[in-house]
N, C-alpha and C positions, 0 to 999 in steps of 0.2 A: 535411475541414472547411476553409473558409477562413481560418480564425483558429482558433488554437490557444494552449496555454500553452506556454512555452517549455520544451524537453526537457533541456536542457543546467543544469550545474549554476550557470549564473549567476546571481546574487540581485542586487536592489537595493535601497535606500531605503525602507521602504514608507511612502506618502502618510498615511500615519493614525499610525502609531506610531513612526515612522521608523531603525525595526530594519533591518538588513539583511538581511531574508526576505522581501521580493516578488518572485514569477515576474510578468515582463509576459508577454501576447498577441504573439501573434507573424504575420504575413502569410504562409501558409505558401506565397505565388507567389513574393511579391519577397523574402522572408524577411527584412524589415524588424519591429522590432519596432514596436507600437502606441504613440500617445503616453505621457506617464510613470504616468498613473494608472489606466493600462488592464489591471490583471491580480491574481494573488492575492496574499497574505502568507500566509506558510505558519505564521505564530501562530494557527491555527486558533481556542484555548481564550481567548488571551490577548488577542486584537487581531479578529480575524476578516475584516478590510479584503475587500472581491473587488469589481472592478466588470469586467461582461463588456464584449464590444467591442459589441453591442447597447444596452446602456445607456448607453454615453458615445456613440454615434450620435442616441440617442432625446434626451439631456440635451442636443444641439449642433446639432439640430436638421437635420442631415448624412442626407439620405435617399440610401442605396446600392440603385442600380438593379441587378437583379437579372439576372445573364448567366445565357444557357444554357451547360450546359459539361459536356463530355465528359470524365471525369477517367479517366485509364491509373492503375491500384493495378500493384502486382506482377502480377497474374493475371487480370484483367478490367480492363471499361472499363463506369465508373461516368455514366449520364446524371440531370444534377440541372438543372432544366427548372423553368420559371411553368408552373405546373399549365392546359393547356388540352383538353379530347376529344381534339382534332386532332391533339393533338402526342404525346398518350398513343398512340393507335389507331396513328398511324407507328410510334412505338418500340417497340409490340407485334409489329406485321408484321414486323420486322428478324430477320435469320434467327438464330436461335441468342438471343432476347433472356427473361430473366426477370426478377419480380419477388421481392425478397427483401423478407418480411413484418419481418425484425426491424429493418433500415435504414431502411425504405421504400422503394426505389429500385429502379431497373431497371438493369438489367447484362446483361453479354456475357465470357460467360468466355470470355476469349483474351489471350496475352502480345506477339499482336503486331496492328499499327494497321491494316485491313484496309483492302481497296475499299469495302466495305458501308457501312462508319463514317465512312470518308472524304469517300465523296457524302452521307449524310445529314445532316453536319455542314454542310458547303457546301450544299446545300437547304436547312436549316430554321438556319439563320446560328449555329452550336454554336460554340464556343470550345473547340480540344481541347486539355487541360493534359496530355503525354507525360510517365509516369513516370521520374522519374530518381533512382537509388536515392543512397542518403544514402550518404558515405563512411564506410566502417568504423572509428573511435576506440575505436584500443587501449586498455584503462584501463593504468592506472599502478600502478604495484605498490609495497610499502614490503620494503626488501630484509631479507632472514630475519638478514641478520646486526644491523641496526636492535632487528628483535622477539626475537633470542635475549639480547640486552644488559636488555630489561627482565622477563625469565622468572627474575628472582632471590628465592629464597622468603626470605631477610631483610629482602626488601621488603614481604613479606606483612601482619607484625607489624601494618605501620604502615597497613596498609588498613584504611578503615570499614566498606568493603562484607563484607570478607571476616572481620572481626568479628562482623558482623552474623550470616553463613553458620556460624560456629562457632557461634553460641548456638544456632541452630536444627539443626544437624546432627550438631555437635562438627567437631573439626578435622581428622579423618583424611579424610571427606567433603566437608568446605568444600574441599582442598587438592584432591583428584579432581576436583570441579567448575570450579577454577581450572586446573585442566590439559587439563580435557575441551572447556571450550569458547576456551581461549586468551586465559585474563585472565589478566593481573598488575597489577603497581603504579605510581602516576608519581609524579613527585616534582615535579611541575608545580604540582597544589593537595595541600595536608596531606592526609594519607591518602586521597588518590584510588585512583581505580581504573579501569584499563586495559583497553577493549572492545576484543580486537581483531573486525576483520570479516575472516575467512577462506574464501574461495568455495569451491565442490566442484571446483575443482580444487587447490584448496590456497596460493592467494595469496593475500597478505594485501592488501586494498586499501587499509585503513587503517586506524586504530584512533580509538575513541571516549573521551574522557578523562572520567571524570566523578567528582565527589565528594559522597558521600553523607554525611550529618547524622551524627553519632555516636549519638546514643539511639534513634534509627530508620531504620530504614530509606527514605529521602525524601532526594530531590535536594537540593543546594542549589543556589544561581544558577551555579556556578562548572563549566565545561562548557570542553571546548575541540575540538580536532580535530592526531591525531599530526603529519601530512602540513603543519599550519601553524605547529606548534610547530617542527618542525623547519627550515620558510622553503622547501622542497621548492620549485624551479622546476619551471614548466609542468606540475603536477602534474593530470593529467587524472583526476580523483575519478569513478568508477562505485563507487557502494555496492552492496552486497546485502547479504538477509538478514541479520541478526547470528547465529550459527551452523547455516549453509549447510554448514558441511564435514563435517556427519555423513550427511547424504543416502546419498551411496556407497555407505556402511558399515552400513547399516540400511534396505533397499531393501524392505521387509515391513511393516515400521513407519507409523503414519499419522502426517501434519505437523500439529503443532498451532504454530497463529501467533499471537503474544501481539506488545503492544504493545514493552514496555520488556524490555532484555536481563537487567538481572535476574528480572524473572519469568520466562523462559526459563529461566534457572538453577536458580530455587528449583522450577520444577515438576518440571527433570531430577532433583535432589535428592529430591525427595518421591517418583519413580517409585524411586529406588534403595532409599529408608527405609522405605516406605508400601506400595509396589505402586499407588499413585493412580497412574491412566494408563501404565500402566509399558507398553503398549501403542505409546506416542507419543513422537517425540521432537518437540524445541521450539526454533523460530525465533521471532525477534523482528525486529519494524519498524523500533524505533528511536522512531518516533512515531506519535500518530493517520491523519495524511497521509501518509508514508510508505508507500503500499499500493501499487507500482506494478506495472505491468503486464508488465513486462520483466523484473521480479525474478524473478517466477511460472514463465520459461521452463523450470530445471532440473529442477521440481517436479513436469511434467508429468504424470506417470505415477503419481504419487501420490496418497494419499484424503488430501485437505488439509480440515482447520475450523480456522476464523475465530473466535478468542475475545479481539472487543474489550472496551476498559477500560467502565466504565460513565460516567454524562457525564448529567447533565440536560439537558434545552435550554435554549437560551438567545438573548439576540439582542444583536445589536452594532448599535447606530446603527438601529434596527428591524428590522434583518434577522437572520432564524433562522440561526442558526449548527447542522448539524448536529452529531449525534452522532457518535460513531465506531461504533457500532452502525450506523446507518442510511446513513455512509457505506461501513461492508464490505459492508453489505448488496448495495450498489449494483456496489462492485467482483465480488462474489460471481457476480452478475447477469452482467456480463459475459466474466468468467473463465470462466463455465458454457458459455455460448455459442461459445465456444473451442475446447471438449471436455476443461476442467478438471474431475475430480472436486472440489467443491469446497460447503463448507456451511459456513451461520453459526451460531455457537453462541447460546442466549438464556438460555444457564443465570445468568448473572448477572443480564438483565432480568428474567428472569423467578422469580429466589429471594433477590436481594437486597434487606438492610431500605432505607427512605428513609434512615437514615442513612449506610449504605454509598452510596448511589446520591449524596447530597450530596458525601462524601470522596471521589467517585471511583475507586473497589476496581477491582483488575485483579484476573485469576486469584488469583494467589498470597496476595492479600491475602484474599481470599474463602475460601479453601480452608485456609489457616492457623489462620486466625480461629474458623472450623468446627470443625477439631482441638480447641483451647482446650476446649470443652465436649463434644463427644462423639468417640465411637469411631470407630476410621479403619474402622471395617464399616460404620457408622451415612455417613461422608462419603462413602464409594465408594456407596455406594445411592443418597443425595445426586445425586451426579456422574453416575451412568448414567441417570438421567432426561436427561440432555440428549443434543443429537443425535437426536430423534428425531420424530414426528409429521411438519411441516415438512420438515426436514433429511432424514427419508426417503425422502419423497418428491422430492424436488428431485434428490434422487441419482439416482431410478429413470426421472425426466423433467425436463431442465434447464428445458421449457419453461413451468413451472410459474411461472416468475418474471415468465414475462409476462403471465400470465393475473393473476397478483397483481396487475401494473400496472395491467392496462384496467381490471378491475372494482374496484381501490383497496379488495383486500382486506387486512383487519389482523389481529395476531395478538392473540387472545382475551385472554392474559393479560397483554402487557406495554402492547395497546393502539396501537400504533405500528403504521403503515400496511409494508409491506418496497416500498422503491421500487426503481426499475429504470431504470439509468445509460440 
């Protein structure tokens, strides 16, 4: 693509709410970022801001003529062309040339810039963009003697979250759970409580701060991040997953991906008390947007499902703000395409009251909630209805997701179209 969001963890200003969570656009020739109001806020729920580089073109009256161009990927060389017979019918005859039905585009696999390509760039006036691969940035690590200073279980007391975990599991449990996935406590806000993120290879990249409400379990505004508490220079942030480090150790097991790290938590809890999912172990996002494509890498080889929070829609300044449903959907769509095993869950669009669906229920909150009134036989009966219909099929043929797209098929019971990134 020409224009892209920015990859790197920079944020700005954002023009609407003036948080500091906008990704701009970015030139991916000159790698120039786009003027100031050209890109997203990642307040998805809260702000929703996004203006693409198309709409501030269209708003400016800025008409971009349209080059041919030759793009080198790693492995091929990509032709993106003004649709004419003449020019399609050539880049057919080119030897070694196909059509790839999920890009659209015509290509030549090869890693190096040939005769063939060379003259028919020169004849039909192509612009050839040479791949040049990006330099590899190390992330930055937070050192183990840092994270062994806040694993002090007198700090525990004084945690909300981990209050919270004792009334639901008791405390010999809660304390397993804070060891299994590497939380402790900060003393940064009143009873907070300490994510850390630990990758499958066992560094810690940083840790998430956060403090929960004392009567429930619910965020408050007061959030921070290890790496800036501590003033860390040049501290190169690559997040992942929030408990990546059991992968290794559970290579049988399917990935179930939740939003927020304590639902991660309480679901490992309920596999240990419950047998719910005891099948599965559980990564979290961090948040709705949060779903990127580069985290997915270690997971490969895994049967991963997608179980986002619930979300009505909604719209900001007119524009629909998706769900987080129907954004994994999207992610889903293209992870598949990858050669991810990979499926969405709709057990919450599809069994949860309008009440829940208003609150916003994640797993945990849904599956708790359930407990309250009936039997963990009665919830696990519940629970194996999902994954299945859809989700089966899409396992058995990734390519189901497209056939969703072209004919803007929807699902029967939640009603939602499944779109395809």
């Amino acid at each position: 693509y020409k224009y892209t969001l920015d990859k790197s963890s920079k944020k700005f200003d954002c023009p609407l709410c003036t948080k500091k969570t906008f990704v701009k656009y970015i030139d991916t020739d000159t790698k120039e970022y786009l003027p100031e109001t050209v890109g997203r806020c990642d307040r998805s729920d809260h702000c929703g801001y996004r203006k693409t580089p198309s709409e501030y073109f269209k708003e400016n009256n800025i008409k971009i003529e349209k080059e041919n161009i030759i793009r080198q990927l790693a492995d091929r060389f990509m032709f993106e062309f003004e649709y004419t017979d003449r020019l399609k019918d050539e880049i057919k005859s080119l030897p070694g040339c196909k059509f790839d039905g999920i890009t659209k585009h015509w290509y030549i696999e090869s890693e190096i810039l040939n005769e063939n390509i060379k003259d028919f760039a020169r004849k039909f006036n192509f612009r050839i963009i040479e791949y040049k691969p990006q330099p590899k940035i190390t992330p930055s690590y937070i050192p183990y003697e840092i994270v062994e200073k806040t694993l002090d279980n007198n700090l525990r007391i004084k945690n909300n979250f981990f209050t919270h975990l004792v009334n639901i599991f008791g405390k010999s449990v809660a304390i397993d759970l804070f060891v299994k996935f590497w939380v402790s406590s900060s003393k940064h806000f009143e009873g907070a409580t300490l994510f850390w993120q630990v990758d499958n290879e066992k560094y810690f990249r940083t840790g998430k701060i956060i403090q929960y409400e004392t009567d429930k379990i619910k965020r408050t505004k007061n959030f921070s991040w290890v790496h800036k508490v501590l003033n860390l220079e040049n501290f190169n942030l690559q997040q992942c997953f929030f408990g990546l480090h059991q992968i290794n150790e559970n290579p049988e097991k399917i990935i179930g991906i939740v939003e927020s790290e304590k639902t991660a938590i309480i679901m490992t809890g309920l596999a240990m008390t419950k047998g719910i999912y005891k099948d599965y172990i559980w990564l979290a996002t961090g948040s709705k947007t949060n779903i990127r494509t580069d985290w997915f890498k270690p997971c490969l080889n895994y049967k991963l499902v997608l179980y986002p929070d619930l979300g009505k829609p909604t719209n900001i300044n007119g524009e629909p703000i998706k769900t987080a449903f129907e954004l994994w959907t999207e992610k889903a769509a293209e992870l598949s395409q990858q050669g991810f095993k990979i499926s969405v869950s709709d057990l919450l669009e599809t069994h949860a009251t309008p009440e829940q669906c208003i609150k916003g229920y994640d797993l945990a909150d849904f599956v708790l909630e359930n407990l309250q009134n009936n039997s963990v036989e009665d919830v696990k009966k519940l629970l194996s209805k999902d994954d299945e219909k859809f989700n089966y099929l899409l396992n058995k043929n990734p390519e189901l997701l497209s056939l969703v797209s072209v004919f803007e098929l929807v699902n029967v019971n939640t009603k939602r179209a499944f779109e395809v990134a």
